[in-house]
N, C-alpha and C positions, 0 to 999 in steps of 0.2 A: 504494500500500500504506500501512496506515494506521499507525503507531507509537503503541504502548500506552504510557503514563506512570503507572506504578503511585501510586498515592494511598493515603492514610490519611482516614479517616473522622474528624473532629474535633467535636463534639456545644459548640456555643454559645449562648450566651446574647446578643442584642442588645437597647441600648435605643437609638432613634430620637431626632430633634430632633421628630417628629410627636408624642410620647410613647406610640408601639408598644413592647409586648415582643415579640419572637422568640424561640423557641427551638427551635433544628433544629441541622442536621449541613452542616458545608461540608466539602469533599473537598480535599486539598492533598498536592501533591507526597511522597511516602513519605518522613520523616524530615528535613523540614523546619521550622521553627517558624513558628508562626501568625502570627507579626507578621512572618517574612520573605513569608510569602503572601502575606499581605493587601497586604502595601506594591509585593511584583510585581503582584499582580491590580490594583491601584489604577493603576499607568503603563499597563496594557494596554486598559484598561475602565473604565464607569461603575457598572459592576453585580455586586454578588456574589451566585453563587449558591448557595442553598439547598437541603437536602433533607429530607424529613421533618419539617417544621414546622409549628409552632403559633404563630400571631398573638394577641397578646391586644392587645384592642383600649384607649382610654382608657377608657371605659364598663365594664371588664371582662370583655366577651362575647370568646368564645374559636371561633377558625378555623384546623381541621386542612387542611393544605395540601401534598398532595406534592413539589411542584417552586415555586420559588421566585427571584426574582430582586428582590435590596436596594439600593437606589440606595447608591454607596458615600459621597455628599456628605450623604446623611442618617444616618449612623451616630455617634450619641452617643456611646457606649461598648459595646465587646463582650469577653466574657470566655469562657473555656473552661470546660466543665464538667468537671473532674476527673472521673478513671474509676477 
């Protein structure tokens, strides 16, 4: 039987060491803070994942992307989008 872990939708922004933007939605723990996710998802995994995002490449050409997965050794900086 599978146990459901209720999440919150959190809408970010990343910029890469490649120099990618990202902007999509990662999913985390309901009532957690983004920087306690990220730093659990970092001991568990290589990869974070994405949802609903947009790549903008360095050239500037732009890729809609449903499902996603971010290498977590290449993340520059990421921030939250306020809502």
């Amino acid at each position: 039987m599978a146990m459901k872990i209720n999440k919150d939708k959190k809408e970010v922004i990343i910029y890469t060491t490649n120099n990618f933007k990202i902007k999509g939605y990662v999913h985390i723990v309901a009532s957690s803070r983004l920087t306690d996710a990220l730093d659990a998802l970092a001991k568990q995994s290589q990869f974070l994942p994405m949802t609903d995002a947009v790549i903008v490449f360095p050239d500037g050409t732009r890729k809609d992307i449903n499902f996603l997965l971010v290498r977590v050794s290449s993340i520059e900086l990421i921030c939250q989008v306020e809502e």
